[in-house]
C-alpha positions as CSV (number, residue, x, y, z in Angstrom):
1,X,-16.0,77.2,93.1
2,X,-18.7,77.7,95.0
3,X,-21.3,75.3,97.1
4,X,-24.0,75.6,94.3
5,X,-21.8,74.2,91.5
6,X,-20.6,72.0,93.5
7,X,-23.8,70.2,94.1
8,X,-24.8,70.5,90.2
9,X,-24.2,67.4,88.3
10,X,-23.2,67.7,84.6
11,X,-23.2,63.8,84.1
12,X,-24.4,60.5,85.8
13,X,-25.2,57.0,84.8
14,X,-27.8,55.2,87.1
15,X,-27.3,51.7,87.4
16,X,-25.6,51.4,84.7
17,X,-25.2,47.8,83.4
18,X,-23.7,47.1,79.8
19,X,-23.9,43.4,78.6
20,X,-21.8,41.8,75.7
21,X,-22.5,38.8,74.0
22,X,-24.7,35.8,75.0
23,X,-25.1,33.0,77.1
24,X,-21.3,31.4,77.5
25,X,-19.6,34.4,75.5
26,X,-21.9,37.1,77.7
27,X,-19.8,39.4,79.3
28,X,-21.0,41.9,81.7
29,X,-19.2,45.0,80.8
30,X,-20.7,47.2,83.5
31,X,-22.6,46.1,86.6
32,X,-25.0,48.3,88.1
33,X,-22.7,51.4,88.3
34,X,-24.2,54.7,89.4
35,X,-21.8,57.3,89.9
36,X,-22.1,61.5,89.0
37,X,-19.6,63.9,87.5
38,X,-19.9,67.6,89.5
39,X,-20.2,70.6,87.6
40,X,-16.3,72.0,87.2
41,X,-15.0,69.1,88.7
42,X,-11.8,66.8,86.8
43,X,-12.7,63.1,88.2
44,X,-10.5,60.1,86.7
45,X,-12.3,56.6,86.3
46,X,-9.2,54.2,87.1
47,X,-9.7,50.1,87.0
48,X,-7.2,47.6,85.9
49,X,-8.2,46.0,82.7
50,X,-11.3,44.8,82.0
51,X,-13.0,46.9,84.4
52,X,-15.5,48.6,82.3
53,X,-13.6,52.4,82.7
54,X,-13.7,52.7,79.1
55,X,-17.4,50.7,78.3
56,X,-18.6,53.5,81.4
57,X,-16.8,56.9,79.7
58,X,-18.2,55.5,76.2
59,X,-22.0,55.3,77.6
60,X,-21.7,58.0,80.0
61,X,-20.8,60.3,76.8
62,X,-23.4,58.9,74.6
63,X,-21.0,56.4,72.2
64,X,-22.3,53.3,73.3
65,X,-26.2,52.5,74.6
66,X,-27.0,51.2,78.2
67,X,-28.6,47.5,78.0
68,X,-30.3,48.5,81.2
69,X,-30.3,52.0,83.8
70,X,-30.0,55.2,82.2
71,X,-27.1,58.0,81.4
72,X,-28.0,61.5,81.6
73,X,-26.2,64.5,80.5
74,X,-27.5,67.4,82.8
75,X,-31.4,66.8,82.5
76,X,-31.2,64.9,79.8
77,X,-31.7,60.8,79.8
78,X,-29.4,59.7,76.9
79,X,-31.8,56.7,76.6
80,X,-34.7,58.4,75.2
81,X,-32.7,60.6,71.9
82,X,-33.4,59.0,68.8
83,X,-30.0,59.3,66.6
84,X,-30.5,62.7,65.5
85,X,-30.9,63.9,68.8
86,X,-28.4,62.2,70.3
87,X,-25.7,63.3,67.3
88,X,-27.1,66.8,67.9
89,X,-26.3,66.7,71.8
90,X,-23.0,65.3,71.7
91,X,-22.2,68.2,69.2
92,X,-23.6,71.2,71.4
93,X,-23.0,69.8,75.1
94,X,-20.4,67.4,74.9
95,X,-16.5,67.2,73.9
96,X,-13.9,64.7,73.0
97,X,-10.3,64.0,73.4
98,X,-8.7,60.8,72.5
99,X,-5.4,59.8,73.1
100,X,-4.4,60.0,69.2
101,X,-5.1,63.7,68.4
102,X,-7.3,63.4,65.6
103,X,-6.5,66.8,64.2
104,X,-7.1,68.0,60.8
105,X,-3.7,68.1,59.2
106,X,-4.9,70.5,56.5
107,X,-6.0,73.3,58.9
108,X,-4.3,75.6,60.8
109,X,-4.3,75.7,65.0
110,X,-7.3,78.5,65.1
111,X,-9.4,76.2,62.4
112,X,-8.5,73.1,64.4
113,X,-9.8,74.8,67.4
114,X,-13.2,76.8,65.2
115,X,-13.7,73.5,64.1
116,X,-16.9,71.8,66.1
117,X,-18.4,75.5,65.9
118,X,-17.9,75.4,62.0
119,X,-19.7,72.2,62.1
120,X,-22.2,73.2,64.2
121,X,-23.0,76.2,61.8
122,X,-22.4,78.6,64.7
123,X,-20.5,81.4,62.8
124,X,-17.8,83.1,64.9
125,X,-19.1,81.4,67.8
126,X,-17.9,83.2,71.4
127,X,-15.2,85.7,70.5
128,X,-13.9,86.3,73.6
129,X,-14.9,82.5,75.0
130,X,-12.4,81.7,72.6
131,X,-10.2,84.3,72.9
132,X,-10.0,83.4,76.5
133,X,-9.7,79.4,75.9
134,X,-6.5,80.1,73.7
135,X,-4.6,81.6,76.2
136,X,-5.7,78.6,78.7
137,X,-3.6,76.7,76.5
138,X,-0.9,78.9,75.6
139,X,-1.4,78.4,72.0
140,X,-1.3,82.2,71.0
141,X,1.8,82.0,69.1
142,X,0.9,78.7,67.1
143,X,-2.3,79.9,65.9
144,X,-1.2,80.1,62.2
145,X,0.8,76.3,62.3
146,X,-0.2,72.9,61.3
147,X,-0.5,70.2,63.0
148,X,2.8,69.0,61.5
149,X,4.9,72.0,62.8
150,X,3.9,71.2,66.5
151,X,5.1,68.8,69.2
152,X,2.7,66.1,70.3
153,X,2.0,68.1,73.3
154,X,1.2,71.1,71.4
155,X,-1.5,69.1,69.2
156,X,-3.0,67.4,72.2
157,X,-3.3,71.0,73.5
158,X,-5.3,71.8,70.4
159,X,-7.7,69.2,70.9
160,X,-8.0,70.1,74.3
161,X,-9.0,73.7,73.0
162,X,-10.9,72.3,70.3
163,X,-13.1,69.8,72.6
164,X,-13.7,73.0,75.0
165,X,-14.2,75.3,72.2
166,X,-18.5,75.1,72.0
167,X,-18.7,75.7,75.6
168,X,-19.7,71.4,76.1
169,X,-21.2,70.8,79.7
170,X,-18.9,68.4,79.8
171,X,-15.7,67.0,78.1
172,X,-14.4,63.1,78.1
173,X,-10.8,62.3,77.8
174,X,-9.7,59.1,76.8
175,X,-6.2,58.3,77.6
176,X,-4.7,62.0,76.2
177,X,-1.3,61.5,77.5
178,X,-0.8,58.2,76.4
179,X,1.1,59.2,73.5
180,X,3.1,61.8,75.4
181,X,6.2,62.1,77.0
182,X,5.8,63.0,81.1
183,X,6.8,66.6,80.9
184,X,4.0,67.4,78.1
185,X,1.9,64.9,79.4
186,X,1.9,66.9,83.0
187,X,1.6,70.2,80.7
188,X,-1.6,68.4,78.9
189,X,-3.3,67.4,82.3
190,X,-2.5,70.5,84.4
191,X,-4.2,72.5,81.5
192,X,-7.3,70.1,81.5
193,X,-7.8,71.1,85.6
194,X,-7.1,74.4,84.5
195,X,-9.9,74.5,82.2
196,X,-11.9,72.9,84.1
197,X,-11.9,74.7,87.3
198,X,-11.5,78.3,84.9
199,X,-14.5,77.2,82.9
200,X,-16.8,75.7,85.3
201,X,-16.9,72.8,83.0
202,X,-16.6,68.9,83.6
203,X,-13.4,66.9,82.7
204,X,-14.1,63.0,83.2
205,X,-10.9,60.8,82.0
206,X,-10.6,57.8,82.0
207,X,-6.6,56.4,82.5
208,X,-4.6,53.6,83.9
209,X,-1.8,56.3,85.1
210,X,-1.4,56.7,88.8
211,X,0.6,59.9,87.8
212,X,-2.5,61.0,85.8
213,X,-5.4,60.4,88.3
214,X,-3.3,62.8,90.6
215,X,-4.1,65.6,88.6
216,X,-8.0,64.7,89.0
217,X,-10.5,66.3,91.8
218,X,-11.5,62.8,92.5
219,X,-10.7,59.1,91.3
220,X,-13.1,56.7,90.4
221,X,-12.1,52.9,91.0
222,X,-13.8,49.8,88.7
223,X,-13.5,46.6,89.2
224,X,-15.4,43.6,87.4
225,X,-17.7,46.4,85.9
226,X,-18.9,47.6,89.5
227,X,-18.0,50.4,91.3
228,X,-15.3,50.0,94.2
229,X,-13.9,53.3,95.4
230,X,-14.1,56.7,94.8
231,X,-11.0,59.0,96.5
232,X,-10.9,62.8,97.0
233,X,-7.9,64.8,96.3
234,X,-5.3,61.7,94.9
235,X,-1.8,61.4,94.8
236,X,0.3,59.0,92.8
237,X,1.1,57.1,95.8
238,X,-2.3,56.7,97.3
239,X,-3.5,55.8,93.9
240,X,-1.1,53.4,93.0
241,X,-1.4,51.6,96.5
242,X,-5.6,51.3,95.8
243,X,-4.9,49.7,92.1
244,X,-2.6,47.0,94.1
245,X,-5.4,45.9,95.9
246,X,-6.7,44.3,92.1
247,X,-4.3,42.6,91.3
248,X,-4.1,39.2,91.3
249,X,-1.6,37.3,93.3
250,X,0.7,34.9,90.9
């Protein structure tokens, strides 16, 4: 990776703050967060619960608006898209992956993977992008399967493929092992680095799994909806030693 993607961000949110509710039942989901997401970077947002990880990933992305600050994808402030043009940029610059698959059981592997480009109208999209993104996952020999003839790591790999398939600038991943065993889970994870790093693309997660951060560039830490932490290079251990320091003594 060199210095100059490094230094170029493909998403940010700028003090972020998202409120719920009102006056007794207001609940200040994020506080004034301001954090960035490098350009072929994998960062994991960690917090114990309640933190706002998933209330950050879900504006950050474009689901959810800011009640104050701004979320930009690239260039691009989120905050001034009317609907059609936010819909629009989710579909051509950002990609998804959930922790239930959300695959089409009617299609095949290769029209699970086509299918954000046959959305988008885009024809046979990159032939050798994808070409290239299928072998990333090591899906070649289940191209012609449904969803029902894989094992759940072999369908979260489709939606990885699938959520990298139209080139996004960046993808979000919402808990995608955490309907996976460990092995297929670390299979799952390794490949999202992988694509990451191979692609030059973003991978922000958001997770409550030590094990998972580790296979991040970076870790994010919330707490109370504010920004706490942010390590470089994680392990398990040094992870699950930082998410001790939130919990609260009985």
């Amino acid at each position: 990776m060199t210095t100059a993607t490094a230094t170029r961000t493909a998403a940010r949110v700028v003090e972020a703050v998202k409120v719920y509710g009102r006056g007794d039942t207001e609940v200040r989901a994020l506080d004034g967060v301001s954090v960035d997401f490098p350009v072929g970077r994998f960062t994991a947002i960690m917090g114990p619960s309640g933190s706002g990880k998933s209330t950050l990933m879900h504006c950050a992305a474009g689901l959810d608006t800011l009640t104050s600050g701004a979320a930009y994808i690239g260039d691009t402030d989120l905050g001034t898209l009317d609907d059609r043009r936010l819909t629009l940029l989710r579909r051509d610059r950002v990609g998804f992956v959930f922790q239930a698959f959300n695959l089409v059981p009617t299609l095949t592997v290769a029209e699970n993977i086509r299918l954000p480009l046959d959305l988008a109208g885009a024809g046979n999209g990159d032939s050798e992008w994808l070409d290239a993104l299928i072998d990333v996952v090591g899906l070649r020999d289940r191209l012609h399967h449904r969803p029902s003839e894989l094992s759940g790591g072999q369908q979260q790999r489709v939606a990885v493929a699938r959520a990298f398939a139209g080139q996004p600038d960046v993808v979000f991943a919402d808990e995608p092992t955490g309907n996976l065993d460990s092995r297929a889970g670390g299979e799952v994870l390794g490949l999202l680095g992988r694509a990451a790093r191979q692609t030059s693309r973003t991978v922000v997660m958001v997770t409550h799994d030590p094990v998972a951060a580790a296979h991040a560039d970076e870790v994010v830490f919330l707490a109370d909806g504010c920004l706490v932490d942010r390590m470089e290079s994680p392990t398990a251990d040094k992870v699950l030693d930082r998410m001790k320091a939130f919990e609260v003594p009985s």
